[in-house]
N, C-alpha and C positions, 0 to 999 in steps of 0.2 A: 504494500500500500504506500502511494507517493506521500511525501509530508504535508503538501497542499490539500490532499485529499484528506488524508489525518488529520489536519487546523480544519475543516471543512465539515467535518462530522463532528469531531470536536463541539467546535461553534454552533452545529444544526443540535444537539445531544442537549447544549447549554440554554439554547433558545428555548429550545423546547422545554427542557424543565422550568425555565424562568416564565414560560406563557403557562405551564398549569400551574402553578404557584401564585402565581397574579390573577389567575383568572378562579383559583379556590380560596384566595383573601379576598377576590373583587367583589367575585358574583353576591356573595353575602350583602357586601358593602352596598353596589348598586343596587339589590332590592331593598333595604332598606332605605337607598336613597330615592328611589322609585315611592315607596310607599311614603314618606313625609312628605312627596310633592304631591299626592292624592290626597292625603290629610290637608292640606295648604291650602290644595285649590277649592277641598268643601267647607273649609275656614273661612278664604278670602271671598268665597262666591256668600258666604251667608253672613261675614260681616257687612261686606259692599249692599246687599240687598237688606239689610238692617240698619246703616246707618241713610240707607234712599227714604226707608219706610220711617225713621225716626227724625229725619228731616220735613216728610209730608204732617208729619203729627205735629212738628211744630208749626209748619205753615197751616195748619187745618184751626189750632189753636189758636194761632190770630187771626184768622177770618171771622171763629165763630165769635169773638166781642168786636172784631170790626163790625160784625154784618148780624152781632147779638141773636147768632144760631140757638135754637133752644139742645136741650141736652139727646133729643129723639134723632135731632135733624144731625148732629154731631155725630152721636152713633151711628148713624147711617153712613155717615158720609169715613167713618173710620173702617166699616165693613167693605167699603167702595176699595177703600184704598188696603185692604188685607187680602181681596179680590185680586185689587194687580199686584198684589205681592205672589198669589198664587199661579196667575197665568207665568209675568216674567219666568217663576221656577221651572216649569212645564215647558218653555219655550228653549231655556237658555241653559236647563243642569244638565250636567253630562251623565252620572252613571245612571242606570236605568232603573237599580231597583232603591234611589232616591225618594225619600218623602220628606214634603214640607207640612209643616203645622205650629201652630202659635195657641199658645197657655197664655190664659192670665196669672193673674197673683194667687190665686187658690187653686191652677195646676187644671182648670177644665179646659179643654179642647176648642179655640174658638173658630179656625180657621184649621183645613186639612186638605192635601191634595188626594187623600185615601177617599174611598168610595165610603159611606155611611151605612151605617143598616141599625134599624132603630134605637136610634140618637146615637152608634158608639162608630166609631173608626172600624174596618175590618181588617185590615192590617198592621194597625198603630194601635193594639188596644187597652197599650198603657197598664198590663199585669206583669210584670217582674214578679223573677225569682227571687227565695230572701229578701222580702220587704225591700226592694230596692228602688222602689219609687220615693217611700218618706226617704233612702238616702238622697237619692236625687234630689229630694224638695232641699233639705238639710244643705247637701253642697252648693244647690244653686244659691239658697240662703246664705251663707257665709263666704261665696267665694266670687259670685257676678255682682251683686250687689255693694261690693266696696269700693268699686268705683264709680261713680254717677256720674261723671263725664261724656261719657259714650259706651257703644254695645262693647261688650266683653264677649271672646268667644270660647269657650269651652268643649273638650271632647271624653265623652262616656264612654267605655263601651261595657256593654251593657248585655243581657242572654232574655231576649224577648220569649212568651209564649205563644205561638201560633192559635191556628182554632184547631190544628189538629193536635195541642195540645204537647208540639214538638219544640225545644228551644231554639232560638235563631240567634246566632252572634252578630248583636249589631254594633255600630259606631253612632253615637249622638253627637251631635255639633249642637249646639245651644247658645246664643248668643241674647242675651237682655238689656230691653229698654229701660231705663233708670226713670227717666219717667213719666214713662206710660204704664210701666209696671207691666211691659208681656215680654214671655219667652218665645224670642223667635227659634225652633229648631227643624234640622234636618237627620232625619234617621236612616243608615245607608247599614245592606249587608256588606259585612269585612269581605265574605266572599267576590263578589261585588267592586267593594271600595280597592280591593288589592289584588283584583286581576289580571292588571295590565302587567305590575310587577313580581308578581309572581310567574304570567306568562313568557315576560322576557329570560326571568335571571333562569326558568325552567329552559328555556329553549340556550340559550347560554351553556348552560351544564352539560345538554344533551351536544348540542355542536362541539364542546370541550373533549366529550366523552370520545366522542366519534372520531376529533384529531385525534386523542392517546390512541385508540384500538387503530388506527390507522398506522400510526407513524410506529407501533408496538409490531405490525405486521410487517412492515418494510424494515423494520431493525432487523426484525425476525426471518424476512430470508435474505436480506445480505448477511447477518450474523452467521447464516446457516452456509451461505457461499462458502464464506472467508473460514468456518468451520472444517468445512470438508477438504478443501484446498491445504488447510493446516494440517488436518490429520494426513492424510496423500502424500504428504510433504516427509511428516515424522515419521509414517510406515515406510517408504521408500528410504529415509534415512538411517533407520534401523537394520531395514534387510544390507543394505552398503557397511552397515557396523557391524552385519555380521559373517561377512565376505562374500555376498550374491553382489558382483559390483556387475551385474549386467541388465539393470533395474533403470527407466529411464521415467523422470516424474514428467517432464514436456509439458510444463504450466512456462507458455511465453506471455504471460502477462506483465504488463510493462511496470508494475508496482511496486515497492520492496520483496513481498511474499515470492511476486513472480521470480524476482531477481535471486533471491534466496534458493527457490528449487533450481535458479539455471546455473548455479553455484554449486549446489550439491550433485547437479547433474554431469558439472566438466569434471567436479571429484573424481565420479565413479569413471567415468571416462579414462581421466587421468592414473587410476590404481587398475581398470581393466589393461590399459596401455604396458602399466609396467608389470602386469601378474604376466602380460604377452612376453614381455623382455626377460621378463627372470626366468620364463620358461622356455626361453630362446637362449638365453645363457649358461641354465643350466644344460641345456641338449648340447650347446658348443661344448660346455665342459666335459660334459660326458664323452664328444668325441675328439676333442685333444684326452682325454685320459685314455681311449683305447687309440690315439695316432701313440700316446708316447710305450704302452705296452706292444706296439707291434713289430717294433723290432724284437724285443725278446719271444715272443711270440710266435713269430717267424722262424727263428732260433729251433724253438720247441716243434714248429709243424715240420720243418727239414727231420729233425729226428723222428718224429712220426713217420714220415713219410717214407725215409730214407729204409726206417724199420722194416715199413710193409712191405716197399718193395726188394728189398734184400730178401725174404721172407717169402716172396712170391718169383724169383730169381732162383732162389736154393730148390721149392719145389718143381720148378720145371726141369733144372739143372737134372734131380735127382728121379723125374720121371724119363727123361730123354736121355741120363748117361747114370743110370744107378748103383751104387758103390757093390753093389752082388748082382751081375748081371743076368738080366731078366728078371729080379725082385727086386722091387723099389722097397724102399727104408722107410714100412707106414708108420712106425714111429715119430721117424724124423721130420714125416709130413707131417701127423696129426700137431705133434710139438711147433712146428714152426707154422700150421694154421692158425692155433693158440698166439702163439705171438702177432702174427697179424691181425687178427679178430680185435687183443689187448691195446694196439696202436690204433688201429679204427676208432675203436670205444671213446680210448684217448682223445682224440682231433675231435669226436661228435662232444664230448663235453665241454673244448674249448671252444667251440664256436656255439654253444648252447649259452656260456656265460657273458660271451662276447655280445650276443644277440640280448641280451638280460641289459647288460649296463649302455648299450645302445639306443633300445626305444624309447618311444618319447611319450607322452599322456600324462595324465594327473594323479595326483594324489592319491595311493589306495593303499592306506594302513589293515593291517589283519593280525593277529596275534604271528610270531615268531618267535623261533630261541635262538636270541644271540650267540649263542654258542656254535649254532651250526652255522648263523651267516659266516662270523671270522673264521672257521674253518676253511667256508668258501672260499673264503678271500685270500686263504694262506694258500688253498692249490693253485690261486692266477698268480700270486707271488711267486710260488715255486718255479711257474712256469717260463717266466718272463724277468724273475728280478735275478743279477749278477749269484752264477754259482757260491760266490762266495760273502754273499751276505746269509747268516744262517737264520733262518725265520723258525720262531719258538711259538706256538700256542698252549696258552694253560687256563682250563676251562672246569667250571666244580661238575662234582656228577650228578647233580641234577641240571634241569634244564633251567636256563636265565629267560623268562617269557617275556616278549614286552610287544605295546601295540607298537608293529610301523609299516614301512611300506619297505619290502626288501628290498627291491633293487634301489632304491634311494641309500638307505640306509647302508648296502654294499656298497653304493660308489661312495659317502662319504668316507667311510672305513680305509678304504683302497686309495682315494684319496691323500690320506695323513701315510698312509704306507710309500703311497710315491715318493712324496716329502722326505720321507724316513730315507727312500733309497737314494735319492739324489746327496742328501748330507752324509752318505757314507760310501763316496765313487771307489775305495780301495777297498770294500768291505765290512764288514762289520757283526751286529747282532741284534737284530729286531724282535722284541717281546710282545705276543698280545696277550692279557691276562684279563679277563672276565670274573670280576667277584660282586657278589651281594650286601649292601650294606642297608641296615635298617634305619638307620640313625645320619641320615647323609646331611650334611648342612650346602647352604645353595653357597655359590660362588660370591655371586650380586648382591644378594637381601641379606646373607648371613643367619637366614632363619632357618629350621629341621626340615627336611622337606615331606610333605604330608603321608608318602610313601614308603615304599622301601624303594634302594634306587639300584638297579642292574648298573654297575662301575666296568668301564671299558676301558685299561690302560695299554696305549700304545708307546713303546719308549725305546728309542736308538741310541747305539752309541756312535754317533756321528759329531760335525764340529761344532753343531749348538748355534745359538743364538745370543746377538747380545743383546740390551736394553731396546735401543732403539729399534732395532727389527722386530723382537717380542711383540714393542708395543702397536705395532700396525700390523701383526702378522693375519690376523682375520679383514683387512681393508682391501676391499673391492679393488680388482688392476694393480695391487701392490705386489712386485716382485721382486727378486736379487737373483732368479736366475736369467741368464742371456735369452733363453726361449723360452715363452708362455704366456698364456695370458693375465695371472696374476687371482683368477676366479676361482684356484682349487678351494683355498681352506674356507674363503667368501662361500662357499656353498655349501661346504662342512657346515658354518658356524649358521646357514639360515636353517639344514636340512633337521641338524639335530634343534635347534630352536622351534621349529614346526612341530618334531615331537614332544614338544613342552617338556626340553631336558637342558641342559647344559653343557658349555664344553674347557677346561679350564688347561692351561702349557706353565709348562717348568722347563727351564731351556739355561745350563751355561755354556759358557766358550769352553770347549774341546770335552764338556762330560759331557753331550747329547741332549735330546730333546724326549721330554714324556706329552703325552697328549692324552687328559683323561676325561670322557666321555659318560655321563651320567645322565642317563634315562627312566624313565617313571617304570616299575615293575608289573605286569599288569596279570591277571587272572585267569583261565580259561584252558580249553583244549586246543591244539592245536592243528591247524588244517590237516585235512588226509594227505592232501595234494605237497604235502613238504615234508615228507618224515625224515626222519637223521638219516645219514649217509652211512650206513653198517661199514668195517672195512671188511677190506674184500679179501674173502675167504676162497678156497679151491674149488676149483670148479666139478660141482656134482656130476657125474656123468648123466646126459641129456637123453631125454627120454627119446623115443622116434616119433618124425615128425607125421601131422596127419596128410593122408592122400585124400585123393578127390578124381572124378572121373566128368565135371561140368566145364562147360564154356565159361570162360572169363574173359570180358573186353578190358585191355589197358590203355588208360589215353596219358600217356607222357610227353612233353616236348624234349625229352633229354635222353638222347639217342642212347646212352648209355647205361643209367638207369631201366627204361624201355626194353633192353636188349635182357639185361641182368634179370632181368622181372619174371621177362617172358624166357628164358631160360630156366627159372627157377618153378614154375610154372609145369612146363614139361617135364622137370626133373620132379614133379608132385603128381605129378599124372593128368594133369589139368590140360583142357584146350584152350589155345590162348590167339583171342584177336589182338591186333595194334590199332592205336589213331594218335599221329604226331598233333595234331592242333584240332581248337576248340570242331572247326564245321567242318572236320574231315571225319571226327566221332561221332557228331549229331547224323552226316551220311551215311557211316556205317551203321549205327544202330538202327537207324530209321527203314536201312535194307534188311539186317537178319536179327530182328529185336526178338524173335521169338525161340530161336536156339542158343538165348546167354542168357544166361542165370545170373551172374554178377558183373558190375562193373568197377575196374578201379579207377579213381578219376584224379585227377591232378588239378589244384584248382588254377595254379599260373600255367596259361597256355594262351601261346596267339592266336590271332584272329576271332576267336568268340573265346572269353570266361570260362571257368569250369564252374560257374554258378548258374551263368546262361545254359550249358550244359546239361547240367543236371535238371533246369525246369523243361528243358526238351524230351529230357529222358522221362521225364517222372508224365509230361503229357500224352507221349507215346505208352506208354506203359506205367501204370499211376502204382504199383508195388515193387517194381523192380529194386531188388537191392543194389545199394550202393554204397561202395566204400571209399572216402577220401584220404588222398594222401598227399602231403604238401612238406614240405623242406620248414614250414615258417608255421609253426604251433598255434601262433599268437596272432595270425590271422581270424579279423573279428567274422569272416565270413564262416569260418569250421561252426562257431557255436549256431548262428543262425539257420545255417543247412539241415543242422544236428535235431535244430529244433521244427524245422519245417519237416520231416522226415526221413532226415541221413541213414546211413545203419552204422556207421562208426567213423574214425578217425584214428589216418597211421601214421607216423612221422618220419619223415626220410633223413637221414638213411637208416634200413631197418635189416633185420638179418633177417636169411632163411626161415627160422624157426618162428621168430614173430608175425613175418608174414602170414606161414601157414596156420599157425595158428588164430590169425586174424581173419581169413578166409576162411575159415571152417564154422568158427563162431557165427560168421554171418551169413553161410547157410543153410548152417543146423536152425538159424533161430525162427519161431514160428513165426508164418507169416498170417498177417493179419486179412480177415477175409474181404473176397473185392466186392 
């Protein structure tokens, strides 16, 4: 709301209360002054025709000894003139139920503009309530008669009785000749005499009333505007306080209020802007942290690699020139299959973890045990950090549960690890120790923390830190190495900050650096989908795998895979179609849909989706099973397929044995009727 418009209502708010405050001390005031001017006027109207009438009485009185009237012709001539006293009243009084009449000295009736009815007034008939005619006599006696100069006028009011024997409030006005000795009066109903001011100050009140309810209704819905617009305002500013910053209020009103929501509205804008950025920072970080693991990495898949194929060199070697000619050495194969199989497994878990601190999305805490993420994080170490840094984990045997979001939580971890490995280029000793403490006190407040807190100590013996570096070591873009961006431990100190935990360094020159990490303990079971990592134990001897004697279509774009599959296939007894790409499957199936039983489908594939795919298949043939299999787990299309009517999900690369066994499962399983 403008300030003009504020002084403006202000002002109308003020008026207005100063107009019903004026007009509930007036209205009183002006009927009362309303009615003294109707008292006045039937004063001044019956003094003025009292003293007309008491001026002809003295002219009458010197006629009769000028002209020696006798006392009969006097009387007459005084009746003459009480005559036009009566017409003037009848010609010239305002209110209507006005009466004149004139008393003698003994109070009888001489002259009346009332209709008579045997000898008395009919509606003047002079009986008061409580004897109050002798008062009348009594006050006219003591109170008009002290002046004999001129008419005196006085006002009665007085509770007349009707003939119907009902009282009437009336008003007397009486004014007396001193001397001729009569009372001139006028008898008026009050109802009557104080009409007019009662009618005004009434319609007064009623128009009063009508401004309040009026102007009470227009307060009432711009109150209720400016209400709604306020609340709009504080619920929108609430949800942005409580991190929904994609909430837009769009009140472009030009008034303060307006200006207020387009204030709170660049806010969210501005915190949706930068939730954008730190989620673009953090992704950068995430992938400078696997550019800077891949050299060592690399390191690690050469020796994978190198394994397998050594391993697959030796068995050909030894089926094509056998150390006992004509017997091959199936020992020597089965043993160095093992080994190949061990190096496979190997490379499918380092790019399993790769693919983990690489993706990108939000926030998804779930119970975890810290114990097994830094385990995790000790095998990418293993993998990737200098042979001769020796990494040490020590973890209690129970589990350390706490809410978070793993892969966050791994990268901060691996994070302070890099750190760790850089400050120690010729070597060293990296500690991570995981212990519980009940009794934790926070870094910041210095108060117990309401929990118990799962303690994460990371500490190297590297060249340490000194004061100044310490004190910025958590500062955005701050670095001292020659390559980086400066954003690792900045994302450590927001990641663990998000799980409402703390992160606290001890750091001197040449004794190394500790970095101890303290997180809220939290309660619960923990996912199926994460159980501990067992070590790994000898390999049970494997049972035999299951055969099959159905069609199976395979759609893979990866000529090699494809080959392996459908080789693997026929070594299971299976019939096996091919399709390299999405519309060369949907052709094929669409020709011999009716002698395959299964299909496996791949969901990345050119030219048409394996999701487009699949709704081809399922239109062609609304039961056909179908089994997906894709390189990428965490493709959100497996769970939607799964849920529109998949029959499973297999992840590549997969071995013999889980193949077959994943084909057999699907289709042994009942099918649902069409």
């Amino acid at each position: 709301m403008k300030l003009t418009t504020k002084l403006a209502l202000i002002f109308l708010v003020l008026t207005v209360l100063f107009g019903v405050g004026l007009g509930l001390l007036g209205i009183p005031f002006l009927r009362r002054a309303l009615e003294q001017r109707e008292r006045n006027y039937a004063a001044s109207f019956l003094e003025r025709e009292a003293q007309l009438l008491m001026d002809r009485f003295r002219q009458l009185r010197l006629d009769a000894r000028a002209r020696r009237l006798t006392d009969q012709e006097v009387e007459q001539a005084r009746e003459q003139l009480l005559g036009n006293l009566d017409e003037s009243f009848a010609k010239f009084y305002f209110h209507s139920s006005g009466r004149l009449f004139v008393l003698d000295a003994d109070g009888r009736v001489v002259v009346s503009s009332d209709p008579t009815k045997n000898g008395r007034t009919v509606s003047n008939l002079w009986v008061y309530k409580d004897d109050a005619l002798a008062q009348l006599h009594k006050a006219l006696g003591t109170s008009l008669m002290e002046d004999s100069k001129g008419p005196q006028t006085r006002q009665f009011d007085l509770q007349e009785i009707d003939e119907r024997q009902g009282l009437v409030p009336k008003s007397l006005f009486v004014s007396y000749l001193p001397q001729d000795r009569y009372y001139v009066c006028i008898s008026v109903d009050e109802e009557d005499l104080y009409y007019t001011a009662r009618w005004i100050s009434t319609s007064l009140l009623l128009v009063l009333a009508i401004v309040i309810l009026v102007f009470f209704l227009l307060f009432h819905f711009f109150y209720s505007q400016l209400r709604k617009r306020y609340e709009t305002i504080v619920e929108h500013a609430q949800l942005i306080a409580s991190g929904n910053y994609d909430v837009v209020i769009g009140d472009r009103a030009a008034d303060e209020m307006g200006m207020l929501a387009a204030t709170i509205d660049k806010l969210a804008a501005n915190l949706r802007l930068q939730r954008t950025l730190e989620s673009q920072l953090r992704q950068a970080q995430k992938m400078e942290m696997v550019g800077t693991l891949a050299s060592g990495i690399a390191h690690d898949f050469n020796n994978t690699l190198g394994g397998m194929m050594s391993a697959i060199d030796l068995i050909g070697q030894e089926l094509r020139s056998p150390a006992t000619p004509g017997k091959p050495d199936l020992e020597l194969i089965r043993n160095t299959v093992q080994v190949a199989s061990d190096c496979a497994n190997r490379g499918k878990e380092t790019v399993e973890q790769l693919l983990t601190f690489s993706r990108m999305g939000e926030s998804h805490k779930q119970l975890a045990d810290l114990n097994q993420l830094v385990r995790n994080v000790k095998a990418i170490c293993l993998h990737s950090f200098d042979k001769r840094i020796v990494v040490t984990v020590e973890t209690p045997a129970e589990k350390s549960v706490v809410k978070a979001d793993r892969s966050q939580l791994e990268q901060a971890i691996l994070n302070v690890c890099i750190n760790a490995r850089d400050a120690m280029p010729d070597g060293g000793e990296l500690l991570m120790r995981v212990t519980r403490e009940n009794r934790a006190r926070h870094e910041f407040t210095g108060q117990l923390a309401e929990s118990p807190i799962c303690h994460l100590l990371i500490r190297d013996s590297g060249i340490g830190m000194d004061k100044e570096t310490l004190a910025r070591v958590f500062e955005p873009f701050f670095t001292t190495k020659k390559k980086g961006t400066g954003l690792g431990l900045a994302m450590v100190y927001k990641i663990v900050d998000e799980h409402h935990g703390w992160i606290e360094v001890d750091s001197r020159i040449g004794q190394g650096t500790a970095f101890s990490m303290c997180l809220p303990c939290a309660t619960g079971t923990l996912p199926a989908d994460e159980p501990d990592r067992p070590a790994r134990k000898e390999a049970a001897p494997k049972p035999s795998l299951a055969q099959g004697k159905e069609t199976i279509m395979v759609v893979d774009d990866d000529q090699f895979m494809l080959q392996m599959t459908e080789d693997i296939l026929t070594r299971l007894g299976y019939r096996s179609l091919t399709a390299t790409d999405g519309q060369a499957a949907i052709d094929l199936f669409q020709a011999r849909h009716a002698e395959i039983d299964l299909v496996l489908l791949d969901l990345m594939l050119p030219k048409v989706s394996g999701d487009a795919v699949f709704e081809q298949i399922r239109k062609v043939r609304p039961g056909m099973a179908v089994l997906l299999i894709s390189g990428f787990k965490r493709d959100p299309r497996i769970a939607d397929l799964i849920a529109r009517g998949c029959d499973g999900f297999l992840n590549k690369p997969y071995s013999i044995e889980e193949l077959a066994n994943a084909i057999r499962a699907t289709l042994d399983r009942p099918k649902p009727p069409a």
